[in-house]
C-alpha positions in Angstrom: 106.8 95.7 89.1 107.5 99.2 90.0 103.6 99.6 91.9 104.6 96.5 93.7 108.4 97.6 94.8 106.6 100.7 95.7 104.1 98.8 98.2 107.1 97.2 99.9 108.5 100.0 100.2 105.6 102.1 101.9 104.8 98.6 103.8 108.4 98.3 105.3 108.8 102.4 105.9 105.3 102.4 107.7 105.9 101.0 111.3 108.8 103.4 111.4 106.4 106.2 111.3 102.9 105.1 112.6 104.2 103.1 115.8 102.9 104.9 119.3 106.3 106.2 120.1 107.4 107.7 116.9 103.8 109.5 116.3 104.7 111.3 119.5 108.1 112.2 118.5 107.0 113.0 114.9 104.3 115.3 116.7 106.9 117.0 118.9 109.1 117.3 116.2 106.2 118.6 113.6 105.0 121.9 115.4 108.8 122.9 116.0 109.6 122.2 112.2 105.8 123.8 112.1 107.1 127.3 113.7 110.2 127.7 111.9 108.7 127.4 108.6 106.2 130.2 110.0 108.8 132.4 110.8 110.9 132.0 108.1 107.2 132.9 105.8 107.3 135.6 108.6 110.0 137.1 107.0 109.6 136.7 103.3 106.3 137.8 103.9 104.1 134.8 102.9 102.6 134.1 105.9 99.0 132.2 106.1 96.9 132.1 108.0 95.9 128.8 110.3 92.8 127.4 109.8 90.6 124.7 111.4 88.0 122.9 108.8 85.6 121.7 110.6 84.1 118.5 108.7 80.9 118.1 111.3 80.0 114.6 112.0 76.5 112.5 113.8 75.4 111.6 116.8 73.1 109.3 119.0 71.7 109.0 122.2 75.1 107.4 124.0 77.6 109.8 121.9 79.0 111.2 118.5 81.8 112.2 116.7 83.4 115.2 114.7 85.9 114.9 112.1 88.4 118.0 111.1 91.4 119.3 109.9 93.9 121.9 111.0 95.5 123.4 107.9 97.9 126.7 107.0 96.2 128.6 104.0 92.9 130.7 103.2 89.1 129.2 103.2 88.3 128.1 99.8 86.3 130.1 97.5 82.8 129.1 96.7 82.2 128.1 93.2 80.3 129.5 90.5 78.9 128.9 87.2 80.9 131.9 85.8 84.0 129.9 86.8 86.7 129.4 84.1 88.4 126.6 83.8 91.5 127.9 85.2 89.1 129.0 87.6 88.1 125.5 88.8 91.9 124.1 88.3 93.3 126.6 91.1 90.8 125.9 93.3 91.2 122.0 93.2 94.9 122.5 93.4 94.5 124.7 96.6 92.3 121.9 97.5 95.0 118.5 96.8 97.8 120.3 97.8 96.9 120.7 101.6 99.5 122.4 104.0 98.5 120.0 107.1 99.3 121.3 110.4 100.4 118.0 112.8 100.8 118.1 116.3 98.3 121.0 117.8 96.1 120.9 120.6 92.6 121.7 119.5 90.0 121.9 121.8 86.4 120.5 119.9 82.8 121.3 121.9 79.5 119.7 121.4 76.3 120.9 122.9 77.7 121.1 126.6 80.2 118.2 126.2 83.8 119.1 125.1 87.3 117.6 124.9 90.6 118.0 123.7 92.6 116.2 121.1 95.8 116.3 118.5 96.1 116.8 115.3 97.7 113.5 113.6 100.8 113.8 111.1 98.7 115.0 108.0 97.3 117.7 110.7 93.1 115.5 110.7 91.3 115.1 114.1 88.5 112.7 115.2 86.7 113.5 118.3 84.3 110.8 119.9 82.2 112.1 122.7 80.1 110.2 125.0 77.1 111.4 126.1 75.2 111.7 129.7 72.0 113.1 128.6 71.3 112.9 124.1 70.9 116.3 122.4 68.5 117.4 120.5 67.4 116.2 117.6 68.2 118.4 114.4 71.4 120.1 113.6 74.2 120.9 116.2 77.0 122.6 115.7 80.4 121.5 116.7 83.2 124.2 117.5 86.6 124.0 117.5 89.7 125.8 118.6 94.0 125.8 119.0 95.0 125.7 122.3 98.5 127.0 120.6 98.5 130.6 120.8 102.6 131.3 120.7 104.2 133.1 118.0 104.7 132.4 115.1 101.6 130.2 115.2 99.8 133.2 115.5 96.6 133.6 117.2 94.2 130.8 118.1 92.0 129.7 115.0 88.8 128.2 115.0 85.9 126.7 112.8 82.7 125.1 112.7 80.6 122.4 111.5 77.1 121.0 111.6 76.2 117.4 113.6 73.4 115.5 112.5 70.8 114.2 115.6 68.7 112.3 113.7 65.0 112.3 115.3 63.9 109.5 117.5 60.8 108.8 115.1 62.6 108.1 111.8 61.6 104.3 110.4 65.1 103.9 108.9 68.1 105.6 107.3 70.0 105.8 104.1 73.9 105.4 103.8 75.0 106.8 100.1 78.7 106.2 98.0 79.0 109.5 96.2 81.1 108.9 93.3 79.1 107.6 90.7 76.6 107.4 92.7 74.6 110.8 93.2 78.1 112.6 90.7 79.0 111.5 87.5 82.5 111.2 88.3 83.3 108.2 85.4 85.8 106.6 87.9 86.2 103.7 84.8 87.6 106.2 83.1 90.3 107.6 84.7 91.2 110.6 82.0 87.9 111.6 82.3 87.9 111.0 85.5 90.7 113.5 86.4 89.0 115.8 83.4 86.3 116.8 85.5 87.5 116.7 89.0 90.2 119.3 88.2 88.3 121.4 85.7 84.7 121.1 86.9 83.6 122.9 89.7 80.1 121.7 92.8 78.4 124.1 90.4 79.0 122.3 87.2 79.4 119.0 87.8 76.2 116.6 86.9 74.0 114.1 89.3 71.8 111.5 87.8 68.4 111.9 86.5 65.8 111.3 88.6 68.2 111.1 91.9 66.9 114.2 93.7 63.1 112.5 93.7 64.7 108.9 94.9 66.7 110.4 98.1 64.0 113.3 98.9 61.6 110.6 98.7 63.5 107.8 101.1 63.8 110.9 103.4 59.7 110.9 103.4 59.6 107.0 103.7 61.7 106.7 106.7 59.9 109.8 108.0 62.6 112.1 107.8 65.4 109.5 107.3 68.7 110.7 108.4 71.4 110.3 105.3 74.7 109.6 105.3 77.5 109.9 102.7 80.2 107.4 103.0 83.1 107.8 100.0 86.3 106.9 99.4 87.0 110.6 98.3 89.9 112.5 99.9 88.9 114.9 102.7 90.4 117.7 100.7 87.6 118.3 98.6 84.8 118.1 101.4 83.7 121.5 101.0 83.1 120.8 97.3 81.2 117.6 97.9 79.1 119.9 100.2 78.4 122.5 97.6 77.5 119.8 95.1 75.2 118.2 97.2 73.5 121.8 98.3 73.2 122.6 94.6 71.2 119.2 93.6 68.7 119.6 95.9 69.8 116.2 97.7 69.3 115.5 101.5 72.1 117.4 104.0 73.9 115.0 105.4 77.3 114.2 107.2 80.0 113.3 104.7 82.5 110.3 106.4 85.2 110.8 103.8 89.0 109.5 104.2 92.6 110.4 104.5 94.9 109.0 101.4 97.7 110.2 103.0 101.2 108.7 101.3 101.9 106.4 104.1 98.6 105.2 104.9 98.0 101.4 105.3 96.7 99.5 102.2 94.2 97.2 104.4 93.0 100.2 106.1 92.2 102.6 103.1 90.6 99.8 101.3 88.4 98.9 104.5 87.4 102.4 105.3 83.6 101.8 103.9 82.5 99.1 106.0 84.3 100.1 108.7 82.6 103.5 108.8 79.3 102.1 107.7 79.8 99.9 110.9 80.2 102.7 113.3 77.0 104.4 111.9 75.5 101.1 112.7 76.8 100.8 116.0 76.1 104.7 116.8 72.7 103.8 116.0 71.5 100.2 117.4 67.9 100.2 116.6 67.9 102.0 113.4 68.0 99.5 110.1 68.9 101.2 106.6 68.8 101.4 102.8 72.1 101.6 101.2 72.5 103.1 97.8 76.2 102.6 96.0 77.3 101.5 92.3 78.4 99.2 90.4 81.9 100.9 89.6 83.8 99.8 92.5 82.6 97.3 95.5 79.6 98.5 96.7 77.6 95.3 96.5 80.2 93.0 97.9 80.4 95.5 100.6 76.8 95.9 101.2 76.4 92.0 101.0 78.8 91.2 103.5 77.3 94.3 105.8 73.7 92.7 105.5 74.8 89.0 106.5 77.1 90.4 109.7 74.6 92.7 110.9 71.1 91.0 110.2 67.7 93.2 110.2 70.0 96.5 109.9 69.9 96.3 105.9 66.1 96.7 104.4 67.1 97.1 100.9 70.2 97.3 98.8 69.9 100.0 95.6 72.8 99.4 92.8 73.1 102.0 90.2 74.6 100.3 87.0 77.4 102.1 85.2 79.0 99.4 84.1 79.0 97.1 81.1 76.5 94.1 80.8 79.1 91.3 82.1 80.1 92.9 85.3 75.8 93.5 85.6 75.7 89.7 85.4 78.2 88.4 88.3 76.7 91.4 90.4 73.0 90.5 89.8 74.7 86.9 90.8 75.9 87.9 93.8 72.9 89.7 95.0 70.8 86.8 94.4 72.9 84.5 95.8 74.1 86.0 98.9 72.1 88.5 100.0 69.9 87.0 103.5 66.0 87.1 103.3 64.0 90.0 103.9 66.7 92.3 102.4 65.2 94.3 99.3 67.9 94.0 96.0 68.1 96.0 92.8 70.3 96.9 90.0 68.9 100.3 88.6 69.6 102.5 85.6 67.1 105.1 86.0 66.6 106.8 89.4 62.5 106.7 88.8 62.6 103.1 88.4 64.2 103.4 91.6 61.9 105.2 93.1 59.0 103.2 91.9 60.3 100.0 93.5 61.0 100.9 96.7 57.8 102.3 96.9 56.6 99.4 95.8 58.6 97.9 99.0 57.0 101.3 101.4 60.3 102.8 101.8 59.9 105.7 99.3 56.7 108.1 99.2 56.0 110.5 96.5 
């Protein structure tokens, strides 16, 4: 009752903040409320620093796009094995309790190709460029800076991040879920759940055996398959994700995470996976892919529904199983049921097994 009278709530509240109009006056509104909570740190000495995170983003031959952040505190602090646990619970409080900076000009440049945009009301940016000429393939990097140089905003701040070209010769790519998917995060258990998050740390936390081998190995079956990791994990903790992911061993990839700010929309949040996965798709016409998600949440029935919209983009559909043998049942149903022909399915446990079927299928080489 009280989650439902709170969904009301938020649904009825919403409009009032989201619609066109408001956003603007919200925006106006933010950077003035912005500057006098600067000064007033100013003065009790507890000023921060501004800070643009810079969450990189892909590209293709017509355009790209670069995701970011502009936020008020210090970068975080890489992790360590050595970390306490306090250790890793201060750093992934700094990291949930984000002080957003909304409304500032921010000026993002790609290659040769740059524009301007505004920070929405939790202080995120998305930049979409379109492209004369493509860039290079490889890594670029995409730099950003605050066109707001006025006291007590302080001087302009600026970041970085990497943009994935993928190479015109690759045979196909691969579109990863994180959670539970290349981390142990035991989101069916949510006390454990929180239990690591807040007290592990990229360093400590565990992959699956055997998934290092299945993704470096797809990356050698597309011939040099670009990756992608799309999660319904909260921005915040991208620089962790990152670290994890560098510590495995696993393909570099871009990381297409989301906002779960308070007054987000229900339909949206919940449709962020497709709807990102679709973009990838669109960004890259003639490219098909293997996706690779779990059986925790709805992977499959996403997946599925991706596979029948978009025919030849999917060439094989990877589930890992965490859950229990029921829920294995009505997915291994669904697969088998809905999924169109030519589209490689399976349910996996073990990461080698993986490995050996799609190589079976010429999609993974040792």
């Amino acid at each position: 009752m009280i989650e439902r009278s709170w969904a009301d709530a938020r649904a009825r509240f919403r409009p009032l903040l989201t619609s066109p109009g408001r956003q603007h006056w919200l925006g106006r509104r933010s950077l003035a409320v912005l500057r006098l909570k600067r000064r007033v740190k100013q003065r009790l000495g507890l000023l921060e620093p501004l800070r643009l995170a810079v969450y990189g983003g892909y590209a293709g031959e017509r355009g790209g796009i670069v995701w970011g952040r502009a936020l008020e505190d210090d970068p975080p602090e890489a992790p360590s094995s050595a970390d306490t646990l306090f250790d890793n619970l201060r750093r992934s409080w700094r990291q949930l309790h984000s002080d957003e900076v909304p409304g500032l000009a921010v000026r993002v440049q790609l290659a040769s190709y740059s524009t301007s945009v505004m920070t929405d009301d939790e202080g995120y940016f998305a930049t979409e460029f379109a492209f004369t000429a493509p860039l290079s393939p490889g890594w670029s990097v995409a730099r950003a800076r605050t066109l707001e140089a006025s006291p007590p905003l302080g001087p302009c701040a600026s970041g970085a991040g990497d943009v994935l070209v993928p190479a015109a010769g690759v045979r196909f790519g691969v579109i990863s879920d994180i959670d539970d998917t290349i981390l142990q995060s035991h989101v069916r258990n949510r006390l454990k759940q929180a239990y690591v998050a807040l007290l592990g740390n990229a360093v400590t936390r565990l992959s699956f055996a055997g998934t290092r081998d299945l993704y470096l190995g797809l990356v050698r079956g597309g011939n040099g398959a670009p990756c992608f990791y799309v999660s319904r994990s909260a921005w915040n903790i991208h620089a962790t994700l990152e670290h994890f992911i560098a510590h495995q061993g696993l393909p570099k990839g871009p990381l297409i995470l989301r906002d779960v700010g308070l007054f987000n929309d229900h339909e949206k949040r919940r449709g962020h996976k497709r709807r990102e996965i679709e973009r990838i798709f669109a960004t890259y016409p003639e490219l098909a892919f293997v996706l690779v998600g779990d059986s925790a949440q709805a992977d499959a029935t996403i997946y599925l529904d991706l596979a029948q919209a978009h025919p030849g983009r999917v060439k094989a559909i990877l589930v890992r199983d965490v859950t229990r043998a029921p829920q294995r049942a009505g997915i291994e149903r669904a697969l088998r049921e809905r999924c169109p022909p030519g589209v490689r399915v399976l349910i996996f446990d073990d990461a080698r097994a993986a490995a050996q079927a799609c190589r079976a299928w010429d999609l993974w080489y040792p």
